[in-house]
N, C-alpha and C positions, 0 to 999 in steps of 0.2 A: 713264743719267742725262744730261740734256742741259741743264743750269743752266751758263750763262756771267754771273760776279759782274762789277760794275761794277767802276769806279774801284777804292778801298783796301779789298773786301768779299773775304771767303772759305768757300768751301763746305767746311765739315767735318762729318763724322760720329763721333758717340761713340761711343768703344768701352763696351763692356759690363763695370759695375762687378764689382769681384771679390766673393764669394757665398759665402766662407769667411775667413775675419779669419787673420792670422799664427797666432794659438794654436791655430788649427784649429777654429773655431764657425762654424756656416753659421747666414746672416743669411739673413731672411727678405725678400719685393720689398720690403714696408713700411719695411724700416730700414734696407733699403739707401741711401747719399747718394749724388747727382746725378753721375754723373762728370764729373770736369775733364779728363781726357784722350783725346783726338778725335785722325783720321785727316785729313789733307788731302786732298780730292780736286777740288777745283778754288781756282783764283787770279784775280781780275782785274788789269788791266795797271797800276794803282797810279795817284799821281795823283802831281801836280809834286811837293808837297813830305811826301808821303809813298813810301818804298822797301820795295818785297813782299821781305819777308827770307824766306818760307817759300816752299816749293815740294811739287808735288803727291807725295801720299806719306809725308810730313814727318808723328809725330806729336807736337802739341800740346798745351801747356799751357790753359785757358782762366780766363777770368775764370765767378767762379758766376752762372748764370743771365743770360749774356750772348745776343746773338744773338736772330735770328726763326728758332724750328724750321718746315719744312715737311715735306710728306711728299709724294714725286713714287713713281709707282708701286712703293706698296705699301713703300718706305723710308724713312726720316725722318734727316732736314738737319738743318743749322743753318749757317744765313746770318749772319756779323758782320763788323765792322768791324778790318782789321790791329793796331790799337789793342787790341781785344780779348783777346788772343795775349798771353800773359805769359812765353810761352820753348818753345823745342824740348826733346822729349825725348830724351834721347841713350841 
């Protein structure tokens, strides 16, 4: 991949929604929901008065249906803003 984000942007990737519920029913693609939790793999170098608290590798939280998805050889992104990011997961 070779996406370098601007100012307060960040490249992450979703990970893949889980496909069985706790009681054990496997969900179907249709009724699967969107996931909110993504991988970081790139950072841009922030702007004055915003500070990149996350770093590459780091996975996060997101806001629903934030970000521009793209799709760079045959994988799909999603470009958003530091704002976007509602917390690390630990």
């Amino acid at each position: 991949m070779n996406i370098k984000p601007l100012q307060d942007r960040v490249v992450i990737k979703m990970l893949e929604a889980e496909e069985t519920t706790k009681g054990g029913i496997i969900l179907s693609a249709a009724s699967k929901e969107k996931p909110q939790v993504a991988e970081v793999v790139a950072v841009g170098p922030g702007k004055e008065d915003v500070k990149m608290e996350v770093k590459i590798g780091d996975k996060v939280l997101t806001s629903k249906y934030s970000g521009t998805e793209v799709k760079i050889d045959d994988e799909e992104y999603t470009i958003l803003k530091m704002d976007d990011i509602l917390g690390i997961v630990e």
